[in-house]
N, C-alpha and C positions, 0 to 999 in steps of 0.2 A: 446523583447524576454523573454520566462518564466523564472523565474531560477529554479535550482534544489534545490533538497530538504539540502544540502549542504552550497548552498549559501546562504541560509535562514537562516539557523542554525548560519550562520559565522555574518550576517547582525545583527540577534538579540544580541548574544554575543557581538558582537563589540559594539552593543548601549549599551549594558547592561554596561563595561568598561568603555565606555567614547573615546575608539577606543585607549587606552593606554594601550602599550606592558606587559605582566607581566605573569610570570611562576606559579604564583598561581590560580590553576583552583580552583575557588568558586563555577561556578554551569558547571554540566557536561552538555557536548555536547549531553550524551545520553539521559535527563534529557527536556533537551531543544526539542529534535526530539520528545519525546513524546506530549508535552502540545503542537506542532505543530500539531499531528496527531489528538490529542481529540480534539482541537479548529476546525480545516476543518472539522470536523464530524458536530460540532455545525453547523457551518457557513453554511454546505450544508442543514443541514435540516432548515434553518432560509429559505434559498432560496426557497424550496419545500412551506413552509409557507404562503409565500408570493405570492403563486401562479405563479410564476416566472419559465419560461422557465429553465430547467436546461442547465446551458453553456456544450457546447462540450468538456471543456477543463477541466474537470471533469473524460470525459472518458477516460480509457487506452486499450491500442492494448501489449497482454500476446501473444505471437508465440510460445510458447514454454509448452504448457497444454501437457501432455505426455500420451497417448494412450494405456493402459493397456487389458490387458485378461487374466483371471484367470478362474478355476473352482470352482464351488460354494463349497463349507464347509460347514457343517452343523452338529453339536456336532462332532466334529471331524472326520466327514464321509466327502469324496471328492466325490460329484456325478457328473454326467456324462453331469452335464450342466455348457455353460462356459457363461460367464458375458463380455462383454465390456465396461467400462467407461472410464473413467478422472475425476479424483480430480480437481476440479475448487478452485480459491482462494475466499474466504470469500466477498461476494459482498452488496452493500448498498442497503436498501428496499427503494430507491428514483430516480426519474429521472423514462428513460426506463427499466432499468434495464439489463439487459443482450440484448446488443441490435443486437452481432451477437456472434454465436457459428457455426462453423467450418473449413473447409480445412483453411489454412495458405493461398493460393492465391485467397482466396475470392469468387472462383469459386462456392463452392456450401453451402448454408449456411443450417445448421443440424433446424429440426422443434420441438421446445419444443412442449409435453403434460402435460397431467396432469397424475399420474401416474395408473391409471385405463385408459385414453385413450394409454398409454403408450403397458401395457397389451396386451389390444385388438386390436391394430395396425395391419392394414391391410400388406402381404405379398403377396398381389395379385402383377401378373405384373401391370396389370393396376393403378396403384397406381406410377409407375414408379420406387418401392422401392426408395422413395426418404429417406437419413438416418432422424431420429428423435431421440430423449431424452426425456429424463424424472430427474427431477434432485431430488433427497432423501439425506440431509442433504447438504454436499457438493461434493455429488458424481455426474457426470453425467452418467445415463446408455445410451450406445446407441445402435441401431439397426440400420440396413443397411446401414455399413458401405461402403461409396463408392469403397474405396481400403483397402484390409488387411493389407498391404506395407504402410499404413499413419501411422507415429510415434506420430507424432506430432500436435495439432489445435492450433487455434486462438480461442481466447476471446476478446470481447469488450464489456465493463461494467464500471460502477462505483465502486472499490473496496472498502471495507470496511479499509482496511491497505494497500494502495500503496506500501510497502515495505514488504508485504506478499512472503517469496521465494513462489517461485517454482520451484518444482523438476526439473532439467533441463534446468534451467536458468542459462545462464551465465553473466550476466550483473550484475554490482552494479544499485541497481535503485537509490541509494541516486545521481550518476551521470546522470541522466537522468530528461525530464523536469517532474518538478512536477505538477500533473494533479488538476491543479487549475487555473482562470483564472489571469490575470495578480493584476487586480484593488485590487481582495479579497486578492490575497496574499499578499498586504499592509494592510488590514485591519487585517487581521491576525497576520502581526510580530509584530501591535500596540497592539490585544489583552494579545496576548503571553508576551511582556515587562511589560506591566502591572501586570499580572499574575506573574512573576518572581521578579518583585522590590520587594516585600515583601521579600524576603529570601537575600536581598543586604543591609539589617541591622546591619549585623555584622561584624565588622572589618575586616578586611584580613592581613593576615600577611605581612607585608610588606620587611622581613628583605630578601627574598630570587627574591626580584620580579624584573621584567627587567632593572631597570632605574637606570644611570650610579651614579646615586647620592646616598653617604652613608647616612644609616638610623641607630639613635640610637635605642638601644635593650633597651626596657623600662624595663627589668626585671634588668638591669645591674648596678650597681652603679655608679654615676658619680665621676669620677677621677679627682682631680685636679692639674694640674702641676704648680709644683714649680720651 
């Protein structure tokens, strides 16, 4: 089974210790989560490299993309036309890429264009107004929406930040599995410990840390009893 992005973090720290209890944080946990997320970034484009199927376990299933409509603006003027999108999260230019966008039950998946077929998009019935998109930075615009009552879509993509909120999210994703496959994410917590022994050079304080055993204060003078 995966672990989360959590137990990863605890795995490495614990190597990084020695798996020996002590109330002195030398390198933070937040510290650690990050050269976790820039190492997967490497490791997926090494994959892409190598010509190599990208694993599924890369991708993430977002339910909670939230369904916006507003009227356009324009130097401060509200005109009379309204926009529908969704803010997507930041996604990797690797694998398929966004390999589904819409309804939450799978039922009907939205058609990207390019933003000039976007435009010109046909409204005929014939067409069956099926909804499509166009996506301009990280917004998606869309058109024919199947119900005006949908709050909410699905995304399934490779994220650029697995821990990217989303508006409307209610989940910690550090609780959730991490969208890696099992094998890499060992190759990974060996990058990352290596990456971090560097900064384990410097003594740590010992005088406050968990172990039942006293530590002389080397700054102290030794006493001697008479």
């Amino acid at each position: 089974m995966s672990k989360t992005l959590n137990e990863i973090v605890h795995s490495i720290r614990n190597q990084l210790i020695g798996h020996i209890g002590t109330d002195d944080t030398r390198i933070q946990e937040s510290f650690i989560e990050s050269q976790i997320l820039s190492v997967r970034s490497t490791l997926l484009r090494q994959e892409q490299d190598l010509n190599k199927p990208i694993s599924d376990d890369f991708y993430q299933v977002i339910d909670c993309i939230e369904v916006k409509c507003d009227k356009v603006v324009c130097k401060g003027i509200t005109t009379s036309h309204y926009d529908t999108y969704a803010d997507l999260p930041h996604t990797e230019s690797v694998g398929k890429g966004v390999v589904y966008f819409g309804t939450i039950d799978g039922n009907i998946q939205f058609t990207e264009k390019s933003y000039t077929g976007f435009l010109y998009g046909s409204y005929a019935l014939a067409s069956g107004r099926m909804p499509y998109y166009t996506i301009v930075g990280n917004r998606a615009f869309i058109r024919n929406m199947p119900d005006k009552s949908i709050k909410f879509l699905r995304i399934v993509a490779i994220l650029d930040n697995p821990l990217e909120h989303m508006e409307g999210c209610k989940y910690d994703a550090r609780e959730l599995h991490f969208p890696m496959p099992q094998n890499i994410i060992y190759q990974l917590e060996i990058i990352v410990i290596k990456q971090l022994l560097s900064t384990l050079n410097i003594p740590a304080d010992e005088t406050n840390n968990a172990s039942d055993s006293a530590v002389l204060d080397q700054n102290e003078p030794i006493r001697r009893q008479i």
